[in-house]
N, C-alpha and C positions, 0 to 999 in steps of 0.2 A: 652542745658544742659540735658534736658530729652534724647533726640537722645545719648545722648553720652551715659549717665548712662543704655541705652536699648543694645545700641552698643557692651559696654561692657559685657554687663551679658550673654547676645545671645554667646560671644564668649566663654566666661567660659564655659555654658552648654553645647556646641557645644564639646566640647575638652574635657569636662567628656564624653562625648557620646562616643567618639571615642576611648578613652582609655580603655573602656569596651565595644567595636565594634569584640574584636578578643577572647572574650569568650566563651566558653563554657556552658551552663546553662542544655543541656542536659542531663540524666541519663547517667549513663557508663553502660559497659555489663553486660546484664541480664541472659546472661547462658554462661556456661563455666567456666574457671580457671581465674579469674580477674587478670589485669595488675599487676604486682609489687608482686606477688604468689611466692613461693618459692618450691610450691612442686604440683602435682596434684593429683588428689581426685576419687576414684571408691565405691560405697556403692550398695551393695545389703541387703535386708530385709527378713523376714521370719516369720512366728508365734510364733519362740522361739529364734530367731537369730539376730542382727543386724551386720554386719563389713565392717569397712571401710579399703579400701587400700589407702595408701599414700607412693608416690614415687618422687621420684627426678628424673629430665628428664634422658631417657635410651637409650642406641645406642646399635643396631643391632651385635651382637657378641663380647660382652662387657659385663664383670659380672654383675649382675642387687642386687640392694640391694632394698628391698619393706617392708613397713611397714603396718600389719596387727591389724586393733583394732578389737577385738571381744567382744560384750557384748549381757546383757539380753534384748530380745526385749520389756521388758514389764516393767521393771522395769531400765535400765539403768546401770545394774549391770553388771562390766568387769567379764569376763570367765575365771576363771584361771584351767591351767591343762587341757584344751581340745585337745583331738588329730587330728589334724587336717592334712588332706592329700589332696595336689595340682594337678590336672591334668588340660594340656592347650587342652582343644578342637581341634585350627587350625595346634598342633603336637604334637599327642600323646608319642612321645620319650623324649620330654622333659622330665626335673629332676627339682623334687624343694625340700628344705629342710628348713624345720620350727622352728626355735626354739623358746621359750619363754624366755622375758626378763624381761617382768612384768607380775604381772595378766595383763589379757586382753591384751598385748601388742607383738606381734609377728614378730620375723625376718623370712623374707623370700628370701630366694639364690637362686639362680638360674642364667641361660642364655638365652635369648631370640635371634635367628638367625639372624632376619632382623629387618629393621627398616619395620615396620605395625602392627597394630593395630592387640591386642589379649584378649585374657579371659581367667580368670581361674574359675574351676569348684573345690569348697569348699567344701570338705567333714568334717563333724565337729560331732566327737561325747565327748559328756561332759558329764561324770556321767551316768545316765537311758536314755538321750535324744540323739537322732540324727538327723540331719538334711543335707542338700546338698544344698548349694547357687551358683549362677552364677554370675561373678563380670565380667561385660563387658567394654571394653574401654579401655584399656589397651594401650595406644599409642605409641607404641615404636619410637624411633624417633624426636619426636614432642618437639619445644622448648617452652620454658614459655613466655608468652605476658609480653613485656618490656616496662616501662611508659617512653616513649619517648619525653613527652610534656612535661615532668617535666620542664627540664633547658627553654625551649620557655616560659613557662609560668612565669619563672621567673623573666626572659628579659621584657618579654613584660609587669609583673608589674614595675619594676622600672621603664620602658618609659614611664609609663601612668603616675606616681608617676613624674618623670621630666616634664612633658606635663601641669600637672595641675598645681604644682607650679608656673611654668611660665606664664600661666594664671591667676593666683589669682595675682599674682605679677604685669602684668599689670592692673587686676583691680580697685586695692589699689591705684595704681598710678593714672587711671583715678578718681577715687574719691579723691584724693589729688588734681590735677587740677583741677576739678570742685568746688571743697569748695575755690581752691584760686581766680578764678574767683567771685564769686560770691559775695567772700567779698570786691573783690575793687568795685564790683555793689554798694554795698551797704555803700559804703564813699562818705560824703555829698559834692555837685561841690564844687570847689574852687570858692571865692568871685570877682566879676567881679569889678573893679578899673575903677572909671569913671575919666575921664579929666574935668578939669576946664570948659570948653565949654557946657561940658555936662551936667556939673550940672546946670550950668547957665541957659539951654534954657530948663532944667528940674523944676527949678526956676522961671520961666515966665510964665509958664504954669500952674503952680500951681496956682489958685487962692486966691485971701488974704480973709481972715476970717472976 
């Protein structure tokens, strides 16, 4: 009975093990554009400046649309009204044209030649201040990391989810048979019926009082 009940449990644990055998426990990407991103990301800083470029993936002689945030470095506070003028380092002929949509919030047009990586050179004057940021990374070309594990992961729980029910399922069952065993263990023999003969020479044997 014990073998069995050890039997069983061994096989349970066994088949949780393995249903959580094809996970991942790992961290995900710790630099870069994370899986499942919708846009990528360039920020440069400055002692009066902060701005971030956000774009949507771009192809090489394709109008490029880019989204520019600019704010106060020190206090978090959007820029509004700065005029701001784009030049690209790796070709100086390029054109870019800026307009504003919100405070802080900047459109920027332009076309980019090829698919490779670029920078633009941010000239920002706001009110008294000026300043010149370099926003580098610019990856023209480059497509977004797509969470491709999603649907396997989702497969692979519902088989783990069928794996262990079927194990809990035979467990219950070997605990079912072993309770029923155990209780005809423990129903008293049936009464043994002696013959006439038997009693008799069990009768003779007995001694009289």
């Amino acid at each position: 009975m014990k073998q069995l009940l050890i039997m069983l449990l061994g096989l349970l644990l066994c088949g949780t093990a393995y249903a959580h055998g094809g996970e991942d426990h790992g961290d995900g990407p710790k630099a870069g554009t994370a899986a499942g991103a919708t846009s990528f990301s360039v920020v440069a800083l400055s002692e009066q400046f902060e701005a971030l470029l956000r774009y949507e993936p771009l192809e090489g002689g394709k109008p490029a649309d880019l989204r520019l945030f600019l704010s106060d470095y020190a206090t978090n506070t959007p820029i509004k009204g700065a005029k701001l003028t784009l030049t690209t380092p790796e070709d100086a002929n390029l054109k870019w044209a800026v307009t504003e949509q919100e405070p802080g919030i900047y459109l920027v047009e332009g076309q980019f030649p090829a698919n490779k990586a670029y920078s633009f050179a941010l000239n920002i004057v706001a009110g008294e201040t000026a300043d010149l940021l370099l926003l580098e990374g610019i990856k023209v070309g480059e497509k977004l990391p797509v969470a491709a594990a999603a649907p396997a992961a989702a497969t692979s729980l519902f088989s783990s989810w069928k794996t262990i029910l079927a194990l809990v399922g035979a467990f219950v069952l070997g605990i079912g048979l072993t309770a029923l065993l155990m209780r005809r263990r423990r129903q008293p023999p049936e009464p043994v019926l002696q013959t006439s003969e038997q009693a008799l020479t069990a009768s003779r044997r007995t001694p009289f009082p």
